[in-house]
C-alpha positions as CSV (number, residue, x, y, z in Angstrom):
1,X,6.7,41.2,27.0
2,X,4.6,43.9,28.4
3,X,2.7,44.0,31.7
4,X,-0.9,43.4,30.3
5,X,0.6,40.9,27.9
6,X,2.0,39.3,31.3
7,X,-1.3,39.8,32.8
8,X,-3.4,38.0,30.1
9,X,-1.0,34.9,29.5
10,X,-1.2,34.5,33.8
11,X,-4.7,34.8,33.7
12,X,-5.2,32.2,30.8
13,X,-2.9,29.9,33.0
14,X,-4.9,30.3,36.1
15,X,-8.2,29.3,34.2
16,X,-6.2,26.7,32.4
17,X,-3.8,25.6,35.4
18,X,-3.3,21.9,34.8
19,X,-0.9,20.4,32.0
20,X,-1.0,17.0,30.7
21,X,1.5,15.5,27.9
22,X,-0.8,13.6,24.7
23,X,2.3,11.7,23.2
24,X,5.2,10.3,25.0
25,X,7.0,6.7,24.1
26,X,8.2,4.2,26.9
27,X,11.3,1.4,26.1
28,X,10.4,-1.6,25.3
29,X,7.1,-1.5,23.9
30,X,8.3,1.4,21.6
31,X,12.3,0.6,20.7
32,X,12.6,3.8,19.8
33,X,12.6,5.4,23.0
34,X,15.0,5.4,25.9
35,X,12.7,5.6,28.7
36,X,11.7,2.9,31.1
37,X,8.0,3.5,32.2
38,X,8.2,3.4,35.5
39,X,10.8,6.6,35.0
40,X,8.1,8.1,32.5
41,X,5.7,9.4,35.2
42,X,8.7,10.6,37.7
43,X,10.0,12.9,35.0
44,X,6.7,14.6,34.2
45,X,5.5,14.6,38.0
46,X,8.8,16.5,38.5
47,X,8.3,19.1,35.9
48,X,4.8,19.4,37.4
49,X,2.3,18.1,35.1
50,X,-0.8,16.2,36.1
51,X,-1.2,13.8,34.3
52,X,0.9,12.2,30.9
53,X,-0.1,9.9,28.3
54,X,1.6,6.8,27.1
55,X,1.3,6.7,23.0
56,X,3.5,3.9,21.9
57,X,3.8,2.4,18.7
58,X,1.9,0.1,17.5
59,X,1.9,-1.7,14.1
60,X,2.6,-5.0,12.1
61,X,5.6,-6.5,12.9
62,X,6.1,-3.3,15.6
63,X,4.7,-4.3,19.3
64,X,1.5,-6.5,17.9
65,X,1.6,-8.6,21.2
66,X,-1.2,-7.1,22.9
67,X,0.2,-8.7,26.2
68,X,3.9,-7.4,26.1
69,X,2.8,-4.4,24.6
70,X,0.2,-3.2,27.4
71,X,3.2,-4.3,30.2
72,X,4.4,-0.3,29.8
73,X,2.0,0.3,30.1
74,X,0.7,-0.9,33.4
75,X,4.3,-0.3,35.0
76,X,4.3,3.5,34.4
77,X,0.9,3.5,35.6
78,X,1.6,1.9,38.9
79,X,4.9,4.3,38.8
80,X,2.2,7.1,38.4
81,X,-0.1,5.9,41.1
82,X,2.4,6.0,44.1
83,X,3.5,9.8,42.7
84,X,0.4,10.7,42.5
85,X,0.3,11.9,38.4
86,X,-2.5,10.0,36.2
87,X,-0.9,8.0,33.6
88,X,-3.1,7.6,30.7
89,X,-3.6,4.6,27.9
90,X,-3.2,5.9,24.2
91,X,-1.4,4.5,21.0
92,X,0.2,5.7,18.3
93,X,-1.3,3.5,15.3
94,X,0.4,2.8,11.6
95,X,-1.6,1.2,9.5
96,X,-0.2,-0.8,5.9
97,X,0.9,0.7,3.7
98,X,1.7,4.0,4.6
99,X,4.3,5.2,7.3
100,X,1.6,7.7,9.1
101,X,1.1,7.5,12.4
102,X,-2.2,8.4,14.1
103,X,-2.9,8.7,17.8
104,X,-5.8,7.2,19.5
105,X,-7.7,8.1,23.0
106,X,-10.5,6.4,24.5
107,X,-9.5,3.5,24.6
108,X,-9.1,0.5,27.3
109,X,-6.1,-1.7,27.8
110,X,-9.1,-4.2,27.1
111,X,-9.6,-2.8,23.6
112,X,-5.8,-3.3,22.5
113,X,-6.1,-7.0,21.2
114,X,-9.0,-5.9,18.8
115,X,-6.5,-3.4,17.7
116,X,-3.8,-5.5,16.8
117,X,-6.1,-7.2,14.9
118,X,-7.1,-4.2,12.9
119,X,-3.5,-3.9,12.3
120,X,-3.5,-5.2,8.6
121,X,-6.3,-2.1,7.6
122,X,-5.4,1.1,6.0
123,X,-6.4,4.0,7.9
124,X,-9.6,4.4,5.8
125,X,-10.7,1.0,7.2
126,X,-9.8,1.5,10.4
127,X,-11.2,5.0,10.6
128,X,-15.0,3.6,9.3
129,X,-14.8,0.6,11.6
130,X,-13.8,2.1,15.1
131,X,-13.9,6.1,15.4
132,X,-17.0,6.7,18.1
133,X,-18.4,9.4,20.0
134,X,-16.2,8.6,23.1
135,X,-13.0,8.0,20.8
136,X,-10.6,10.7,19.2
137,X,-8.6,9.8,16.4
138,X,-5.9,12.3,15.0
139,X,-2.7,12.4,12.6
140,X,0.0,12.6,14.3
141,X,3.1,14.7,12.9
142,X,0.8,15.2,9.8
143,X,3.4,16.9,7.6
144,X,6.8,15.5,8.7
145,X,8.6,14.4,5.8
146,X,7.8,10.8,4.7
147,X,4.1,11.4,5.4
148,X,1.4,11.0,2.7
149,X,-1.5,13.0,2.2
150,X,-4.4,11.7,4.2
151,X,-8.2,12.8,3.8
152,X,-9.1,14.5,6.9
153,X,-12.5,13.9,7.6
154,X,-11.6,10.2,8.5
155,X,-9.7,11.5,11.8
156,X,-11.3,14.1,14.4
157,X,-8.2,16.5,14.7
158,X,-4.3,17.0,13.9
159,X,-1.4,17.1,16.1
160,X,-0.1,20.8,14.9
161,X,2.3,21.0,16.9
162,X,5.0,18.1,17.4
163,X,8.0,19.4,19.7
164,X,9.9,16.4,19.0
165,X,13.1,18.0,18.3
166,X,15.1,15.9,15.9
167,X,12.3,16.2,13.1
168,X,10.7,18.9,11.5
169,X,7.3,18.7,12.0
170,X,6.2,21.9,9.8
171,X,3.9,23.1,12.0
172,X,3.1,26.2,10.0
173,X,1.7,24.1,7.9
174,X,-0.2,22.1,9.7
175,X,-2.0,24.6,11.5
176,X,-2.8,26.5,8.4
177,X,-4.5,23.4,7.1
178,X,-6.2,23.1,10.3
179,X,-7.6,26.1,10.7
180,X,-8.7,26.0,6.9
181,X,-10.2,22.2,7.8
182,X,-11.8,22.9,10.9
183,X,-9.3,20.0,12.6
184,X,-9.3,20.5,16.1
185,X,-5.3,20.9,17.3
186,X,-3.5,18.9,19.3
187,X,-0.1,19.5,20.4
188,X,2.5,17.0,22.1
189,X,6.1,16.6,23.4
190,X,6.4,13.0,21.0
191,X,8.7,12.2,24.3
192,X,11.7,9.6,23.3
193,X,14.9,10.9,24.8
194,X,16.4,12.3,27.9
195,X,16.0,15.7,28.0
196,X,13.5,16.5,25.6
197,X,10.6,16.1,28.1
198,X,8.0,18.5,28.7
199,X,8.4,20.5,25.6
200,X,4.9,20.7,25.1
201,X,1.1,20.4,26.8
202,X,-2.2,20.5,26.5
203,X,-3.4,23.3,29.8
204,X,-6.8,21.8,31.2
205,X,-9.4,23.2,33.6
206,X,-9.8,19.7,35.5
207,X,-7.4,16.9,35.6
208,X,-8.3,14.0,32.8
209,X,-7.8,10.7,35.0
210,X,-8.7,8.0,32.0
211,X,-8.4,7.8,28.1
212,X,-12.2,8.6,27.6
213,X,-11.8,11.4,29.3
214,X,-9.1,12.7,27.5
215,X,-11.2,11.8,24.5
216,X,-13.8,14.2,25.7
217,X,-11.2,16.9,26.3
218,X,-10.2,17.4,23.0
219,X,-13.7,17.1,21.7
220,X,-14.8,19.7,23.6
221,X,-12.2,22.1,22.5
222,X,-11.8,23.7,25.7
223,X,-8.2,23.6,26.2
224,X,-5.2,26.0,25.7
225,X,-2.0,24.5,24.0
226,X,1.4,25.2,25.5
227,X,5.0,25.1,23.5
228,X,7.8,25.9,25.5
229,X,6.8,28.6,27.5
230,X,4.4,30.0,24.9
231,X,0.4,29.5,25.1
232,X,-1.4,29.0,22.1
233,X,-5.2,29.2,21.5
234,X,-6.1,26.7,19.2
């Protein structure tokens, strides 16, 4: 890399200098992760990122106890509050009968039992029922194989790019189709395992502190991605 290549990428990371993690799973609320919550915010505070959210899975038949469900929830936040990084409500969503996943900010731990019982909608319901102004909807892992083609004016943006490293997210793809949609990108770590943290970030100029705000944040477009050690302008 070349000095005014070096120059540029520091720049962008001092305008850009906070990094915060969209999609990351906790054990038991999503049992396909190995990480207890309270260890979710230690591992991202130590790799310095301010603030993480916590996406897990939510379906029929997969976490649709609103109580048990939101206790990750609540323990990785209080883990987060004595290390001082903001841990942030969001959920992955799967709605019948497809095996998509979408991810959801703006929301309240208040608005999860209305979820649940959304849960039986497909994603064309759901989509006309509760996207909002201070709510961003996107397709997670859009063209991972096993996903079905979704019309994309019923979410706000795509997850381009997916660093979860045991699947092939085709992320060519899905930011070709982006950029010929208009979707805005989001990009994620999809966090499960022990030592696939921090593969990826969204790099903020302030620090979100709730799911609204995070919300806003993508809206607004203002926001660098980061893959590895690779920034991205989406």
């Amino acid at each position: 890399m070349n000095n005014s290549i070096k120059n540029a990428a520091a720049a962008l990371r001092a305008e850009y200098p906070f990094r915060v993690e969209l999609h990351a799973h906790t054990s038991p609320a999503s049992s396909c992760s190995e990480i207890p919550p309270a260890k979710l915010p230690e591992i991202y505070a130590g790799l310095g990122y301010s603030a993480v959210c916590v996406t897990n899975h939510l379906a029929r038949g997969r976490g649709d106890n609103a109580e048990e469900w939101l206790t990750d929830y609540y323990a990785a936040k209080e883990s987060g509050d004595r290390l001082g990084i903001n841990v942030i409500l969001g959920v992955e969503l799967r709605f019948i009968p497809s095996n998509n996943d979408y991810l959801l900010y703006g929301i309240t731990p208040e608005d999860i039992p209305e979820i649940v019982n959304m849960l039986d909608m497909n994603i064309e319901e759901f989509s006309r029922a509760y996207r909002a102004p201070n709510r961003f909807l996107c397709q997670a892992h859009p063209y991972r194989s096993g996903m079905d083609p979704t019309d994309h004016t019923l979410f706000d943006g795509i997850e381009v790019f997916n660093a979860h490293p045991n699947h092939n997210s085709r992320v060519a793809v899905a930011s070709q189709i982006a950029h010929r949609e208009g979707l805005i990108f989001t990009a994620g770590t999809d966090f499960h395992h022990p030592g696939h943290e921090g593969l990826a970030a969204v790099r903020t100029r302030t620090v979100p502190k709730t799911s609204a705000d995070v919300a806003a944040l993508l809206k607004s477009a203002d926001f660098l991605l980061e893959v590895g050690e690779s920034l991205i302008l989406p």
